[in-house]
Each structure stands twice: as C-alpha cells, then as structure tokens.
C-alpha positions in Angstrom: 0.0 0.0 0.0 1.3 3.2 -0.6 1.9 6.1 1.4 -0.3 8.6 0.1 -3.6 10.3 2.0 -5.8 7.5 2.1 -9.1 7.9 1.2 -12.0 7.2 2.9 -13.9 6.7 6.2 -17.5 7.3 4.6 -18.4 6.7 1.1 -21.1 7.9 -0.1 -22.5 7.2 -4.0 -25.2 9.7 -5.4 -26.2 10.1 -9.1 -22.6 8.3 -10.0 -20.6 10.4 -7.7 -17.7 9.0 -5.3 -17.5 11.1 -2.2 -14.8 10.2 0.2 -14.9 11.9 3.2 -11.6 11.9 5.4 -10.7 13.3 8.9 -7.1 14.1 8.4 -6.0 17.6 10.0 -2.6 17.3 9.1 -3.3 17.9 5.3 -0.8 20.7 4.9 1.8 19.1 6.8 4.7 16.5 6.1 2.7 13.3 8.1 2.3 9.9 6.4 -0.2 8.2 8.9 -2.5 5.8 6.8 -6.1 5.7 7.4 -8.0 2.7 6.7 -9.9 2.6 3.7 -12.7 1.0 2.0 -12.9 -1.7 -0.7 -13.9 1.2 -3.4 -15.8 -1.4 -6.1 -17.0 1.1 -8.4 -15.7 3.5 -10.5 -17.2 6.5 -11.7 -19.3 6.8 -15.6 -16.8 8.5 -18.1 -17.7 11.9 -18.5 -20.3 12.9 -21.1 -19.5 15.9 -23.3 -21.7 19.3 -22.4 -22.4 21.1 -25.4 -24.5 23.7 -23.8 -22.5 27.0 -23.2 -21.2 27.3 -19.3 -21.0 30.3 -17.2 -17.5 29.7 -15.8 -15.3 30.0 -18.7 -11.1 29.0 -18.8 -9.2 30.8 -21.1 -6.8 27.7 -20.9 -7.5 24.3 -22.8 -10.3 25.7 -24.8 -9.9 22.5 -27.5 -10.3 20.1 -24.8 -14.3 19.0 -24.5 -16.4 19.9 -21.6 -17.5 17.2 -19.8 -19.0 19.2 -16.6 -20.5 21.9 -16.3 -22.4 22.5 -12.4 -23.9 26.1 -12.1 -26.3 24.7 -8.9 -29.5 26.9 -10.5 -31.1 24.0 -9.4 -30.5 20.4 -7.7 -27.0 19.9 -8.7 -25.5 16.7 -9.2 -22.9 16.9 -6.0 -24.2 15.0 -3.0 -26.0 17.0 -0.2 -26.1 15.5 3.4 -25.3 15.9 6.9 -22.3 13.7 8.5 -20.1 14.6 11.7 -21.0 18.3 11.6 -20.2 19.0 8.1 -23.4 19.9 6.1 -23.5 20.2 2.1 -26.4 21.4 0.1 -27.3 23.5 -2.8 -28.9 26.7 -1.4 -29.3 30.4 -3.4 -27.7 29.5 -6.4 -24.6 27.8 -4.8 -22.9 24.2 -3.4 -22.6 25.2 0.4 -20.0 22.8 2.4 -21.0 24.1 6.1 -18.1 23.5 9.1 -19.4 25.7 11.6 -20.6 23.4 13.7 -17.2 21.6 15.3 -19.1 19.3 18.5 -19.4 16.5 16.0 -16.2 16.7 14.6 -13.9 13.1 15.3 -10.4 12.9 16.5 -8.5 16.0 16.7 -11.0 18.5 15.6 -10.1 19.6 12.2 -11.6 18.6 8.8 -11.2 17.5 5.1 -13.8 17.1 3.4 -12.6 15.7 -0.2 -15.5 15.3 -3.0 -14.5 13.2 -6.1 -16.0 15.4 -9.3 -14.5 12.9 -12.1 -11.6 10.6 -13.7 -10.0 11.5 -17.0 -6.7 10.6 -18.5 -5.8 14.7 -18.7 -8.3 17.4 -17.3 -8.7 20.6 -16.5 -10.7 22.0 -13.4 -11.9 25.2 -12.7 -14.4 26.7 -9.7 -15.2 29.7 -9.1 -15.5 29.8 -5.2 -15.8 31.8 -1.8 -14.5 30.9 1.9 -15.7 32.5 4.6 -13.5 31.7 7.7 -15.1 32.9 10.9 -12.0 31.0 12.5 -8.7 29.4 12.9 -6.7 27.9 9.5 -8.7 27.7 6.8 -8.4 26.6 3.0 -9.8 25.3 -0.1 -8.3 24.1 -3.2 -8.3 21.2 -5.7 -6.9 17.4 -5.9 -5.3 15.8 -8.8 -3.3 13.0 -10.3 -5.5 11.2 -7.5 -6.5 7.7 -7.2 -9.8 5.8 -5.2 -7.5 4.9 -2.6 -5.4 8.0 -1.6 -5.0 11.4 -2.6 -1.4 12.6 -4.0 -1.8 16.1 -5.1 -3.4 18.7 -3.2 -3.2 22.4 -4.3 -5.1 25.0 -1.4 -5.6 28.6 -1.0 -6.6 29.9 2.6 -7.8 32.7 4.6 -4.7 34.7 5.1 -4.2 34.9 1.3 -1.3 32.2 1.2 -1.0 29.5 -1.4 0.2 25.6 -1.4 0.9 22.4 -3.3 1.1 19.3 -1.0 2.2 16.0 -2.0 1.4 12.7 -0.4 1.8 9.8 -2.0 5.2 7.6 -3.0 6.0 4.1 -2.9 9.9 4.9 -1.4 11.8 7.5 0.2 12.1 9.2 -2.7 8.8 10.0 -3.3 7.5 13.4 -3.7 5.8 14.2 0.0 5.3 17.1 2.0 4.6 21.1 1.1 6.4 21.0 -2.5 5.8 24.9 -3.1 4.2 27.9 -1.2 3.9 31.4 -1.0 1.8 34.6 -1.6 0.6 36.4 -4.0 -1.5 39.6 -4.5 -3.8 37.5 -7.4 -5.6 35.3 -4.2 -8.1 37.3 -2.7 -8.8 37.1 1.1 -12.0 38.7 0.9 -14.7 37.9 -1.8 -14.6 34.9 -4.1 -11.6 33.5 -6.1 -11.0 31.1 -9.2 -8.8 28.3 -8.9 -8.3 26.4 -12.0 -5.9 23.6 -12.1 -4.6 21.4 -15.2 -3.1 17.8 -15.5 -1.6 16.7 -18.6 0.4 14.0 -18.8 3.0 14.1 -15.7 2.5 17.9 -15.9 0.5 20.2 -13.4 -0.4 23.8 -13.5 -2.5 25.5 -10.6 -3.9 29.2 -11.2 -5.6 31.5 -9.3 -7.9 34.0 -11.1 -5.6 33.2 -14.3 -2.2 33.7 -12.9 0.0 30.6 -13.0 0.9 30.1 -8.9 2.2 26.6 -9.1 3.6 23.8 -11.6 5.0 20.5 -11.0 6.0 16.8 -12.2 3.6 14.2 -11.0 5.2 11.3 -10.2 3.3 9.6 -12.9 0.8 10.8 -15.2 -1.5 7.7 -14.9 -3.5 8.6 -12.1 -6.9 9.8 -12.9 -8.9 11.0 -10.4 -9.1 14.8 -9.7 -11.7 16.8 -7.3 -12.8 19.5 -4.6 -11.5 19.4 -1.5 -12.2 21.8 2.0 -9.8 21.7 4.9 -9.6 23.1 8.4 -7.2 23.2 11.0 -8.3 22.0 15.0 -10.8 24.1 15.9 -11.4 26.3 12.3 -15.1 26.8 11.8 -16.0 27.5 8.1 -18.8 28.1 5.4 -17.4 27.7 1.7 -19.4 28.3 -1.3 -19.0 26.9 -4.8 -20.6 28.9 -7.2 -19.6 27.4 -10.6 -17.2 24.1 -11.7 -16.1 23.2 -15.0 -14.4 20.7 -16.1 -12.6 19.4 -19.5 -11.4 16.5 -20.0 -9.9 14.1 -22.5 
C-alpha cells in the first residue's frame, strides 16, 4: 500500500458520484499516517461531453471537451447530506459545504472534506468559489493525479491569502511528500470569491488562481486519474465555503 492520503472513512454514491470523506488535520503538513480505507468497487461513468454554453469559462484548454459543467441553478449533481458536523447542500444559487458546527467533529477536531467530481486521463478543473472563515486555519483548493484509494496532489488557498501544493503519496523514500511549493501572492483574494483552475496533462501540473500561474509540478506519474474539490480546516477552524460554478474538460 502506498503512502499517500488514504481515502475514505465514509463513502457515499449519489447520481454516480464517489465522495470520500476523510478526517485528516494534518493535510498541509509532512505526516504519512495511513487511514484505513474502503474496498472502493466502483468506479465513476466516463464523462459525457456538455455542449450547452457554461457560465465559468477557462481561457486555458479551450480545444479540450467539456464534460461538466455545475452552475447549482437548481438540484445539482454533487451530494447533499449531513455527516459529523459537516453539512453540504445546494442553497441560493450555490454548493454550500458548512463546518461551523465543530461538536461532532472526530479525533482532533479539524476537517477534510474531499468530493471526487471525475476521472479523466488529462483534465482541467476550474471553480469559481468563496471561503468564509469565521475561525482558525482555513483553506480550499483542488486534488489531482489522484486515485480511489489516496490522494497525491493537493493544491489550497486559505484565509490569510497564502498559497500551497502538498504531495502525499510515494512508494519509497524518494517520493515526492510534503509542502512542494508555497507562497503569496497579491492574485488570491482574502475577501470575496476567487478562481482556482488547475490542469493535468500528462506528468504535468499547472495551478492558477484567477488566471495567474501560482504553481507547476512533475507528477510522479501521469497515470493517475482522479481529480476533485477538496475543503480543509485546522483543530478548531469553523468554516462556510461556497461553490458557485465548476467546469471541467477532459480528454
């Protein structure tokens, strides 16, 4: 098994989406605990091309097909529920992931809150979305280069404007793990809503915010398929983020 984030205390499957839902606090930091899993027996349906126009547009990989396009005017297809004080729902036009509420919360207090959106050989993601942190460490972001069982690419932006790509996943000790690159930069808003877009093609990755290359990287392979949305919040953090539009193409 390798040493990668590994998904999944809950699963939950709604209109052919995956949701794993983790409690790991540390996801920012250089820890390789493992987490047992589940025996994850389905996959998710390949990606049907949207030929309607989408609201969030991406002035990157326009030749690419889209193959999502979520604008939550109405009941979305992204799972809403209640489970150990996180609540998700569509509400006014956007996907709400609620951590406000932190009694329920297990183990050390924090959250992640991965949601699987697809699997593609190359893909680019795109969201337009806001965090409102009312407190402690915050952040939102995007996985890639991903598998069923763990996460390996995490790239976040949180509430004091700062920027990060983590890697967790390796099969030796020269794997790439821990906070590969970080910083600030005057494109990530901390008030108000921002767009992170990020890319996989082949071994490559790209992460923007609101257009402006942040981050790049070498996967360690460029095999690994499944990419997603992912919340996080430190012991303590109490946080409302909203999710206004996705996009996705794929190929």
């Amino acid at each position: 098994m390798r040493k990668g984030i590994i998904i999944a205390v809950t699963v939950i499957l709604l209109l052919g989406m995956l949701i794993p839902i983790i409690d790991y606090s540390g996801l920012n930091g250089d820890s390789q605990e493992e987490i047992a899993f589940a025996d994850l027996t389905q996959g998710l349906p390949a990606g049907e091309v949207v030929s309607a126009p989408c609201s969030l547009d991406s002035p990157f990989k326009k030749e690419w097909p889209t193959t999502l396009c979520e604008q939550f005017d109405a009941a979305g297809t992204l799972p809403e529920s209640v489970s150990d004080g996180t609540i998700m729902l569509v509400q006014d036009g956007n996907y709400v992931i609620d951590n406000r509420i932190s009694e329920n919360r297990p183990g050390g207090g924090g959250f992640t809150i991965p949601i699987v959106l697809g699997a593609a050989k190359d893909a680019l993601v795109s969201m337009n979305g806001e965090m409102e942190c009312m407190e402690g460490d915050c952040g939102w972001g995007i996985f890639l280069r991903s598998s069923f069982e763990e996460i390996n690419y995490v790239f976040l932006v949180d509430n004091r404007g700062q920027f990060s790509l983590t890697g967790f996943g390796g099969e030796d000790e020269t794997s790439q793990i821990g906070n590969l690159q970080s910083g600030s930069h005057e494109s990530v808003a901390t008030s108000g809503g921002n767009t992170i877009t990020a890319i996989m093609e082949g071994e490559q990755l790209m992460f923007f915010v609101n257009n402006n290359l942040l981050a790049s990287h070498r996967a360690e392979n460029g095999e690994d398929p499944v990419f997603g949305l992912v919340v996080w919040g430190g012991p303590g953090a109490r946080a409302r983020n909203l999710i206004d539009d996705i996009l996705v193409r794929a190929q």
